[in-house]
KOLVO-15707 format. One record per residue (C-alpha): chain; x, y, z. Coordinates in steps of 0.5 Angstrom, whole numbers. Example, Ala and Ser with C-alpha at 12.3 -4.5 7.8 and 13.67 -1.06 7.14 Angstrom:
<pts>
<pt chain="A" xx="25" yy="-9" zz="16"/>
<pt chain="A" xx="27" yy="-2" zz="14"/>
</pts>
This chain:
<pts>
<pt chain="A" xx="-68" yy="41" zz="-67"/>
<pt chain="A" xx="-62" yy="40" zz="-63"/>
<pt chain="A" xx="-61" yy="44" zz="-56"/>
<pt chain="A" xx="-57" yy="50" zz="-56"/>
<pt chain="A" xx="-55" yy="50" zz="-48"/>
<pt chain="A" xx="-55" yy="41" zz="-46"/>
<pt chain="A" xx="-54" yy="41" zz="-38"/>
<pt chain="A" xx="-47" yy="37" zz="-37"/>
<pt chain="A" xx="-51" yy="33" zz="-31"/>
<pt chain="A" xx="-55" yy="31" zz="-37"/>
<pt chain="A" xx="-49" yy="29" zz="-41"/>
<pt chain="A" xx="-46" yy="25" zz="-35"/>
<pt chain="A" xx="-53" yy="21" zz="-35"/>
<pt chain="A" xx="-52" yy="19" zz="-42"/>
<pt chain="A" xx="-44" yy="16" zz="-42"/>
<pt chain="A" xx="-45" yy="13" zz="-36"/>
<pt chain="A" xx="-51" yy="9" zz="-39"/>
<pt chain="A" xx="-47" yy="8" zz="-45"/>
<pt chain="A" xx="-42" yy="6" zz="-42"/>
<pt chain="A" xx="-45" yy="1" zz="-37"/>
<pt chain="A" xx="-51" yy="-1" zz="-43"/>
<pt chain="A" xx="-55" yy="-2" zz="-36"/>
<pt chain="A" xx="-59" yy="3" zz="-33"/>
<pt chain="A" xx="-59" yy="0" zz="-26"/>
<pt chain="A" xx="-51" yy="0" zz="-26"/>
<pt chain="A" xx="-51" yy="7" zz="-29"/>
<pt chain="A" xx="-56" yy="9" zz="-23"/>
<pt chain="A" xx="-52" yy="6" zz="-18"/>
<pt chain="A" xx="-45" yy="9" zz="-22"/>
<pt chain="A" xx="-48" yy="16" zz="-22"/>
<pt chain="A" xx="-51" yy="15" zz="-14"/>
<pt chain="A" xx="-58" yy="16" zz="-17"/>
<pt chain="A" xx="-65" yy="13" zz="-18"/>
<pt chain="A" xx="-66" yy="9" zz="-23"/>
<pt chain="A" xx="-73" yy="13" zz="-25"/>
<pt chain="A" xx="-69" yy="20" zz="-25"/>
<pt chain="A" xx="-63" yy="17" zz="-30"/>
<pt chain="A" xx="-69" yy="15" zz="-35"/>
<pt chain="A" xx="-72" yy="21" zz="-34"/>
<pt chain="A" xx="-66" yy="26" zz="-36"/>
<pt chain="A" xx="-63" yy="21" zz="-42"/>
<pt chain="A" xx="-71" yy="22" zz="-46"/>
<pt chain="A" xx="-70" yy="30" zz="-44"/>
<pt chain="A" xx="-63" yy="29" zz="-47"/>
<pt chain="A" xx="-67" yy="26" zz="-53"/>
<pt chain="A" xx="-72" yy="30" zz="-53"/>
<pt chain="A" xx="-67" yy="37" zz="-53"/>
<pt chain="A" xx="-64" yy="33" zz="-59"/>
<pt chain="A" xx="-69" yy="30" zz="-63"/>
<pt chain="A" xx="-66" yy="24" zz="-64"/>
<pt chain="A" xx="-67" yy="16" zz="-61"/>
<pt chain="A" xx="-60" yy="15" zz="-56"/>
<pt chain="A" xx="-61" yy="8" zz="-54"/>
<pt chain="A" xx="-65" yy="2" zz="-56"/>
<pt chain="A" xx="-68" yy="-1" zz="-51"/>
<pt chain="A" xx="-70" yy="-9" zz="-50"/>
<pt chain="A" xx="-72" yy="-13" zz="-44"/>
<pt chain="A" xx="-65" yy="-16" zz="-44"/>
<pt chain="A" xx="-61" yy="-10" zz="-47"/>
<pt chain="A" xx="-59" yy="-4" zz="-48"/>
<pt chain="A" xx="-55" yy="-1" zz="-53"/>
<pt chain="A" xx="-54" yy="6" zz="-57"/>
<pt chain="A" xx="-56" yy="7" zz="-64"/>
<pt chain="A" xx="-52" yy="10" zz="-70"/>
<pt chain="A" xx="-54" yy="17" zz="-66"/>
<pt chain="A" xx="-53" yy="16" zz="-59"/>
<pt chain="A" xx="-45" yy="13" zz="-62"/>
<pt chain="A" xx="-44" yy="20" zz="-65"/>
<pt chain="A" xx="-46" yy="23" zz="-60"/>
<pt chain="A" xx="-42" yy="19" zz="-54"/>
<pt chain="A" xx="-35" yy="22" zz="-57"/>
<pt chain="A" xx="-38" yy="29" zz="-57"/>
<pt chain="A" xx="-41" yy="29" zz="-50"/>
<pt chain="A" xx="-34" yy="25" zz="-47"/>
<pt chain="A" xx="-31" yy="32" zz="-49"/>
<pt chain="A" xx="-36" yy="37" zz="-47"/>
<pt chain="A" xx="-35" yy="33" zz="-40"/>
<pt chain="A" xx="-27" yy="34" zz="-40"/>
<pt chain="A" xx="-27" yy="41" zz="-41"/>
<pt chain="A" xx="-33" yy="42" zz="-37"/>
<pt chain="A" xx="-29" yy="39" zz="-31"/>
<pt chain="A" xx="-23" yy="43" zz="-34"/>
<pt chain="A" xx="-27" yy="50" zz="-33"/>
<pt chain="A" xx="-28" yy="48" zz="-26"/>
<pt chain="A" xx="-21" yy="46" zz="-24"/>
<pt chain="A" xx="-18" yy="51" zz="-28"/>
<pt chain="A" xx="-21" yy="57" zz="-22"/>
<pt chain="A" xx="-19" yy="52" zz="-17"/>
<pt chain="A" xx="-13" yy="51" zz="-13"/>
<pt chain="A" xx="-12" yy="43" zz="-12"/>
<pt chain="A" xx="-9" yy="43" zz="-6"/>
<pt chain="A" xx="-16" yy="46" zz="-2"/>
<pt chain="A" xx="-19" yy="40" zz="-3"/>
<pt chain="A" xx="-17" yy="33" zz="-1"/>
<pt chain="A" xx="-15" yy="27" zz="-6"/>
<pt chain="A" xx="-19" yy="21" zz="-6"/>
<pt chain="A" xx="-15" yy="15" zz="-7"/>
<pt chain="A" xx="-18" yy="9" zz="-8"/>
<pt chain="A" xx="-14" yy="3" zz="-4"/>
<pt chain="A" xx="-18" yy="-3" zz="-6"/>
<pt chain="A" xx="-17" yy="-8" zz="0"/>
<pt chain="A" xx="-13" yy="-4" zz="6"/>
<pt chain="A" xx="-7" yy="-7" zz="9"/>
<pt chain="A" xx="-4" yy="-9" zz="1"/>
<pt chain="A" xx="1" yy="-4" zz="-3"/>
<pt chain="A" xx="-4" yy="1" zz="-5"/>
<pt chain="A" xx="-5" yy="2" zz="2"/>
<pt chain="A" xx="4" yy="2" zz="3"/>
<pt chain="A" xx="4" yy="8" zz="-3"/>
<pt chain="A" xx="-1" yy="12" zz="1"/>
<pt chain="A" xx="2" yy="12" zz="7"/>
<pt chain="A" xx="9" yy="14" zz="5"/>
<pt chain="A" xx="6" yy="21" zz="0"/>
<pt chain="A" xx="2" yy="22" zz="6"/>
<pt chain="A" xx="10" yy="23" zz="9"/>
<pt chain="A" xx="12" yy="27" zz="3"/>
<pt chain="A" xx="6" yy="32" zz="3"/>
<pt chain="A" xx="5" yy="32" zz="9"/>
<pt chain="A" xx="1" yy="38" zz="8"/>
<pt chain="A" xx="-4" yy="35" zz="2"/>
<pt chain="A" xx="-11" yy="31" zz="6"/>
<pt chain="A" xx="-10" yy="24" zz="2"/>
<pt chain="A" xx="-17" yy="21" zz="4"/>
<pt chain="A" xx="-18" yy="14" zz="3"/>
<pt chain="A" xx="-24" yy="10" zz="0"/>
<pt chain="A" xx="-25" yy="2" zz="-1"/>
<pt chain="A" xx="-28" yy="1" zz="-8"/>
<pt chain="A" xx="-26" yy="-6" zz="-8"/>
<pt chain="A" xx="-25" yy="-7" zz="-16"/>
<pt chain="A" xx="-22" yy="-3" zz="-21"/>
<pt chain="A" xx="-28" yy="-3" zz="-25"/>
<pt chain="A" xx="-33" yy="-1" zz="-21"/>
<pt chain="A" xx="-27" yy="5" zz="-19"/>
<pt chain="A" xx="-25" yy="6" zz="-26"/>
<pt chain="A" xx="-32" yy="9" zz="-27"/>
<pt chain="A" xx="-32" yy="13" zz="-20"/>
<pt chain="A" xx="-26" yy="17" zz="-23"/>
<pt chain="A" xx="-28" yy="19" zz="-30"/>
<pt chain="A" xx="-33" yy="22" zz="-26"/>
<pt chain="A" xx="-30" yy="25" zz="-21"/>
<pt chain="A" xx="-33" yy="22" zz="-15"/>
<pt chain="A" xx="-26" yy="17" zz="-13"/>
<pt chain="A" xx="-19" yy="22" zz="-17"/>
<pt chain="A" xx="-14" yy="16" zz="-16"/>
<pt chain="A" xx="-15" yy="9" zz="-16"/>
<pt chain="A" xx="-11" yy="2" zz="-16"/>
<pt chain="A" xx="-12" yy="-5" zz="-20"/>
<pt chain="A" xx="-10" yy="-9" zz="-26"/>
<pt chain="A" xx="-11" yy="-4" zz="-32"/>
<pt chain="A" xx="-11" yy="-8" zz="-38"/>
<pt chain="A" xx="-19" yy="-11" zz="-36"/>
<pt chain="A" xx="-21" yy="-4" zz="-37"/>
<pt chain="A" xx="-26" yy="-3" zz="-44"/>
<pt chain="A" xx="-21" yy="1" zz="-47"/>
<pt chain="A" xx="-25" yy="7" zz="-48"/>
<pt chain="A" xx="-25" yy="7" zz="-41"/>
<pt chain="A" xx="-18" yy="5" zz="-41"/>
<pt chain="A" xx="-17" yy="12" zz="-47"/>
<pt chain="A" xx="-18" yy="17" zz="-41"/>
<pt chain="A" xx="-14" yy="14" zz="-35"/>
<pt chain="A" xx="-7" yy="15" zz="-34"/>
<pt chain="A" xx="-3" yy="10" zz="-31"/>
<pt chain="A" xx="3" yy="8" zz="-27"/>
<pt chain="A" xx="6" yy="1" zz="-26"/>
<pt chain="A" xx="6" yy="0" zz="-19"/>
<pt chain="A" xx="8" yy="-8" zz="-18"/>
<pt chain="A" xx="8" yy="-14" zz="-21"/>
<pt chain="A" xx="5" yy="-17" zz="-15"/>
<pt chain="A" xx="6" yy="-25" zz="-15"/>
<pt chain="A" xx="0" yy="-30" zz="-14"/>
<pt chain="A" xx="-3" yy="-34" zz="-9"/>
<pt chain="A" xx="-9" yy="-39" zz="-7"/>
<pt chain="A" xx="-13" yy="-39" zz="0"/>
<pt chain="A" xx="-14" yy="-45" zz="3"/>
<pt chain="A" xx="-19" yy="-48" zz="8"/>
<pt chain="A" xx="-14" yy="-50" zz="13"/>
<pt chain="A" xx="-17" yy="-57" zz="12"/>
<pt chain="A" xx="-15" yy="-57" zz="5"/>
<pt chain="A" xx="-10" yy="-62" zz="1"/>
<pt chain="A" xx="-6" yy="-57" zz="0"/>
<pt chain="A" xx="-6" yy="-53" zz="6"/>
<pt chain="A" xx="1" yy="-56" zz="9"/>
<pt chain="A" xx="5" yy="-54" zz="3"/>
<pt chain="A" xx="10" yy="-49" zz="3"/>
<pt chain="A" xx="9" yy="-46" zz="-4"/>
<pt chain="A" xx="3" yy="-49" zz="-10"/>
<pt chain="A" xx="5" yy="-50" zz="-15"/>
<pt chain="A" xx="0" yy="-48" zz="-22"/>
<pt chain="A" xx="0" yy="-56" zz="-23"/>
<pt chain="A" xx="-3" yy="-59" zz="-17"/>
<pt chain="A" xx="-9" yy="-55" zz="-18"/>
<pt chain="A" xx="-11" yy="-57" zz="-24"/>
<pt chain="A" xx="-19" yy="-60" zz="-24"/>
<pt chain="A" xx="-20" yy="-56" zz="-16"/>
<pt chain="A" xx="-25" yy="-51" zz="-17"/>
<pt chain="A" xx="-21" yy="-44" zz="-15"/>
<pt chain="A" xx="-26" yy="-37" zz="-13"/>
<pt chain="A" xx="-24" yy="-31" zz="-16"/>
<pt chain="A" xx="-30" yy="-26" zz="-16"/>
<pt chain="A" xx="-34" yy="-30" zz="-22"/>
<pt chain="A" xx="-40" yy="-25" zz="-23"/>
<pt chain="A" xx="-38" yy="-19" zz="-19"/>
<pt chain="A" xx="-39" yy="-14" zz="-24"/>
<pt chain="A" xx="-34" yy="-9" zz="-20"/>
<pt chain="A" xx="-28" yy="-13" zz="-21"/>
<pt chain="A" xx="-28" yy="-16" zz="-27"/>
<pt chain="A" xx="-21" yy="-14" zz="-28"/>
<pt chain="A" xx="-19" yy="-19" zz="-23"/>
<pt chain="A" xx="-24" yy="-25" zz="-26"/>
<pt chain="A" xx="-21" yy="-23" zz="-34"/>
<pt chain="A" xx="-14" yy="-25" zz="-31"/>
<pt chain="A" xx="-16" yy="-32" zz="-27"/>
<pt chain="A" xx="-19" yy="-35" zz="-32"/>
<pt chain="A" xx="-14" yy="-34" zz="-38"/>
<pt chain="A" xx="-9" yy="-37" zz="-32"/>
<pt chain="A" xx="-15" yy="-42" zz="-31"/>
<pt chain="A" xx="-15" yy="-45" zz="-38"/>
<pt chain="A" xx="-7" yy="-46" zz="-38"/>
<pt chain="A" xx="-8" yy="-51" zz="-32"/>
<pt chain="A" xx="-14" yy="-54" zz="-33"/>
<pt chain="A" xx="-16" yy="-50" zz="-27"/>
<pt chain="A" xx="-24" yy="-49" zz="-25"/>
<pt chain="A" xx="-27" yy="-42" zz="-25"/>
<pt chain="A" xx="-32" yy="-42" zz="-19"/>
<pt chain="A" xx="-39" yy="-39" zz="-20"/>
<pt chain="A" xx="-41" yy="-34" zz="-17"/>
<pt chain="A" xx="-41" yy="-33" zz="-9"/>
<pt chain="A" xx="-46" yy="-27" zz="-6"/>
<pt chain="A" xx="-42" yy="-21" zz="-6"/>
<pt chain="A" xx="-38" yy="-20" zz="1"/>
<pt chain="A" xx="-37" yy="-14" zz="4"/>
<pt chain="A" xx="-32" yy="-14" zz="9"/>
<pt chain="A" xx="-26" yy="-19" zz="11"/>
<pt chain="A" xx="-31" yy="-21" zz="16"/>
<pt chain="A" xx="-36" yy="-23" zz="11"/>
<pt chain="A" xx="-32" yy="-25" zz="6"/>
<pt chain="A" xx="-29" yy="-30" zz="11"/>
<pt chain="A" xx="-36" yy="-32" zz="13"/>
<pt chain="A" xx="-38" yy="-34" zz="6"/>
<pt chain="A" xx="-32" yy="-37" zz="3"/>
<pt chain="A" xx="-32" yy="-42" zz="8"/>
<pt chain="A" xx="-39" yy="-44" zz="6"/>
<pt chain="A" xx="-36" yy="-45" zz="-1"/>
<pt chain="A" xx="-31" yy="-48" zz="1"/>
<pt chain="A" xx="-27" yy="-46" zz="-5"/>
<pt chain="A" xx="-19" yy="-45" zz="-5"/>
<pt chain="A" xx="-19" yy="-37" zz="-7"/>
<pt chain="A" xx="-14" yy="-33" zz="-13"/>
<pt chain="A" xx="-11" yy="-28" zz="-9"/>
<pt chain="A" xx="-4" yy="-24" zz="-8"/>
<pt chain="A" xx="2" yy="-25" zz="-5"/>
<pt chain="A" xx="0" yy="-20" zz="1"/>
<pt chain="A" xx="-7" yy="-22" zz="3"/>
<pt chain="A" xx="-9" yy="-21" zz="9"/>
<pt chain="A" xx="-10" yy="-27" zz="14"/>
<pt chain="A" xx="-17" yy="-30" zz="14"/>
<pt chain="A" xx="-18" yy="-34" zz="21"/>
<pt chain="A" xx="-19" yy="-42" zz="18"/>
<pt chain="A" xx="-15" yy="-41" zz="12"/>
<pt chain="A" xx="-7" yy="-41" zz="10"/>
<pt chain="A" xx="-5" yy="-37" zz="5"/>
<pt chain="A" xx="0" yy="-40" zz="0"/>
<pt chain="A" xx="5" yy="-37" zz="-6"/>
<pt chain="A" xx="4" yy="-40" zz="-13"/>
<pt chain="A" xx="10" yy="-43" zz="-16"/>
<pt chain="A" xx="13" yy="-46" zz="-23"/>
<pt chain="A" xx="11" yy="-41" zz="-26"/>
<pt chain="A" xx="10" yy="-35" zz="-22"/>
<pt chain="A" xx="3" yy="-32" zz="-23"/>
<pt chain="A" xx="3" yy="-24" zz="-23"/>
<pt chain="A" xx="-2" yy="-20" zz="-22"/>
<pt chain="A" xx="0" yy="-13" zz="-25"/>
<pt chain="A" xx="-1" yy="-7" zz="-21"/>
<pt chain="A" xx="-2" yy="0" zz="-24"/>
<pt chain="A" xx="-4" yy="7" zz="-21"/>
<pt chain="A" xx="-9" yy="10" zz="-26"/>
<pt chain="A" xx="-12" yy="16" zz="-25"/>
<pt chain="A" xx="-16" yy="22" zz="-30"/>
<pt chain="A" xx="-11" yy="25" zz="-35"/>
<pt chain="A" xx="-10" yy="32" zz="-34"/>
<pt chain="A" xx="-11" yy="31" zz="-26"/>
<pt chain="A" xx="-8" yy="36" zz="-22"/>
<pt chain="A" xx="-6" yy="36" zz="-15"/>
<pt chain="A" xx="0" yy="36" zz="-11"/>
<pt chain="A" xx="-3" yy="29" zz="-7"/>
<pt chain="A" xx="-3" yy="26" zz="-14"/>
<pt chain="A" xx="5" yy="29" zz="-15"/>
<pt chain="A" xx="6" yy="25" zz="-7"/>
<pt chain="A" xx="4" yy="19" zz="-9"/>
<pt chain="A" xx="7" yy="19" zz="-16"/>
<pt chain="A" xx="15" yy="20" zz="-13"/>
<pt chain="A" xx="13" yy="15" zz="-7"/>
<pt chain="A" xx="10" yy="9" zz="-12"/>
<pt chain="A" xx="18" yy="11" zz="-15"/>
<pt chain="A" xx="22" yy="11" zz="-9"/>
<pt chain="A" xx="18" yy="4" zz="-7"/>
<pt chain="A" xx="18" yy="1" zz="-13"/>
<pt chain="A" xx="26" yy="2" zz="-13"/>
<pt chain="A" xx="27" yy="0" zz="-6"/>
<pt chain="A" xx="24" yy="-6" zz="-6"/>
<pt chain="A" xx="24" yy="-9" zz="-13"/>
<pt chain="A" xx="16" yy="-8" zz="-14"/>
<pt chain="A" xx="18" yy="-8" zz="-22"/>
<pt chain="A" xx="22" yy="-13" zz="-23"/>
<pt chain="A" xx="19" yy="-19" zz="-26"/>
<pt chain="A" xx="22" yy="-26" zz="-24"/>
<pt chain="A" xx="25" yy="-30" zz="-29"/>
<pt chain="A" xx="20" yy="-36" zz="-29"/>
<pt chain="A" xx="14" yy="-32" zz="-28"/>
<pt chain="A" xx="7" yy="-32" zz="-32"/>
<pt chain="A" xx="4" yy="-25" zz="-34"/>
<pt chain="A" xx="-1" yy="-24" zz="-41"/>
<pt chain="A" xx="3" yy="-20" zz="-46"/>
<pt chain="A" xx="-4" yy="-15" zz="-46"/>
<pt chain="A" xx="-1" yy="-14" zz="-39"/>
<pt chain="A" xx="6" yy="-15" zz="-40"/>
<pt chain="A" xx="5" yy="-8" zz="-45"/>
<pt chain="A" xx="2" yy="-4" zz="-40"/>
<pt chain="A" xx="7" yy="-5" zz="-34"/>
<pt chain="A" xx="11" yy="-2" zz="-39"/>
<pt chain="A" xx="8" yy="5" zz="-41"/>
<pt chain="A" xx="9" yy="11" zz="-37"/>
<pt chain="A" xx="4" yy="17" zz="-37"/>
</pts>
């Protein structure tokens, strides 16, 4: 017989692993042991009477109930929040916003809404990869978020908004010591057969991975395995330079010592950057960084696509939409 009173915690446990179809990435994504999200997903199973998942040595997936139950589970969780939001004022907490990698855009927008809401706390997290933080803030441990929102699942996608930032334009890191490295610009062409990194098995930015091999494939361009995750620019300069790998980046990346960052021309690669954040979420911080993305996008022509650029039309199509 199917319980009559289902602890939101519970239901938590359940779309996390539904939507990871990993018990290990939902513990991690939930801050919790592995033993203990096994633990409530058979109580859950146990209240409803029903098997939720099947679980294999090399997978797991939801069974016909645990798929009707995901859609249900989803709104009892968004009303749950709803109810705790509606007996709070937003402003007496602070706004979490995920910048990703400090000192780029993201990092430009929230200086300026800490200017326009001086009042707000705005604090900073650095999630690296809007996979990784599209999870947090359906959970309501990040509230806002920045990244390439089209690689999201679209069932993850369904309950974000967004807002187009900037159409980002890409470059390669090079070791100094690189052909290429004397150059002033690269152009798509001179890259054909190198092997180029950008974050192959890093289940946190899959979003970015997606990108670079659909670039990749128009240009003959090799994606590189994966790399042990860095974290940390002093990190990750120790193990790119062990590679030796040319790395996918953006247009503003920080300097690394060893490397010179060069544009990517003929065409233009974008990176197309949005803010997302919980639909429904209300709090004058996110109001803050909702004008300054609009005052620096219009100042500086973030949303201005160059004429002679590369973008897939899935990203195209949501650099359009607007919450």
């Amino acid at each position: 017989m199917a319980a009559t009173d289902t602890d939101p915690r519970i239901l938590r446990a359940f779309v996390a692993v539904a939507e990871e179809l990993h018990f290990t990435r939902a513990a991690a994504r939930l801050y919790v042991a592995q033993q203990a999200l096994s633990r409530d997903i058979r109580r859950l199973e146990r209240e409803l009477g029903r098997e939720l998942f099947v679980r294999t040595t090399r997978q797991v997936s939801l069974t016909p109930d645990g798929e009707r139950l995901l859609p249900y589970a989803r709104r009892v969780l968004e009303a749950h929040a709803a109810l705790r939001a509606a007996f709070t004022d937003p402003a007496d907490r602070p706004l979490l916003v995920d910048l990703n990698t400090d000192g780029m855009t993201a990092a430009r927008v929230l200086a300026r809404a800490r200017e326009l809401a001086p009042d707000c706390e705005l604090m900073a997290r650095f999630e690296s990869g809007l996979t990784w933080a599209a999870g947090e803030v359906l959970a309501g441990r990040l509230d806002v978020s920045f990244g390439r929102a089209a690689g999201l699942d679209p069932a993850v996608l369904a309950q974000l908004s967004v807002q187009p930032v900037r159409y980002e334009p890409m470059a390669v890191l090079l070791p100094g010591d690189h052909p290429l490295a004397g150059r002033e610009t690269v152009a798509m062409s001179d890259l054909a057969g190198e092997t180029v990194y950008a974050g192959a098995g890093n289940t946190r930015t899959r979003e970015w991975t997606d990108l670079a091999s659909m670039l990749f494939a128009e240009w003959d361009i090799v994606l590189a395995p994966p790399a042990p995750l860095a974290v940390g620019v002093a990190e990750f300069q120790r193990v790119m330079t062990k590679t030796g790998h040319p790395v996918l980046a953006v247009a503003g990346f920080p300097p690394l010592l060893g490397a010179v960052l060069r544009p990517l021309v003929r065409p233009v690669p974008l990176s197309p950057l949005l803010m997302v954040w919980r639909k429904g979420l209300d709090h004058p911080g996110l109001s803050a960084l909702r004008a300054a993305v609009a005052e620096l996008a219009g100042s500086e022509g973030w949303l201005e696509r160059p004429p002679t650029s590369w973008l897939p039309g899935i990203d195209a199509s949501l650099m359009d939409r607007r919450s």
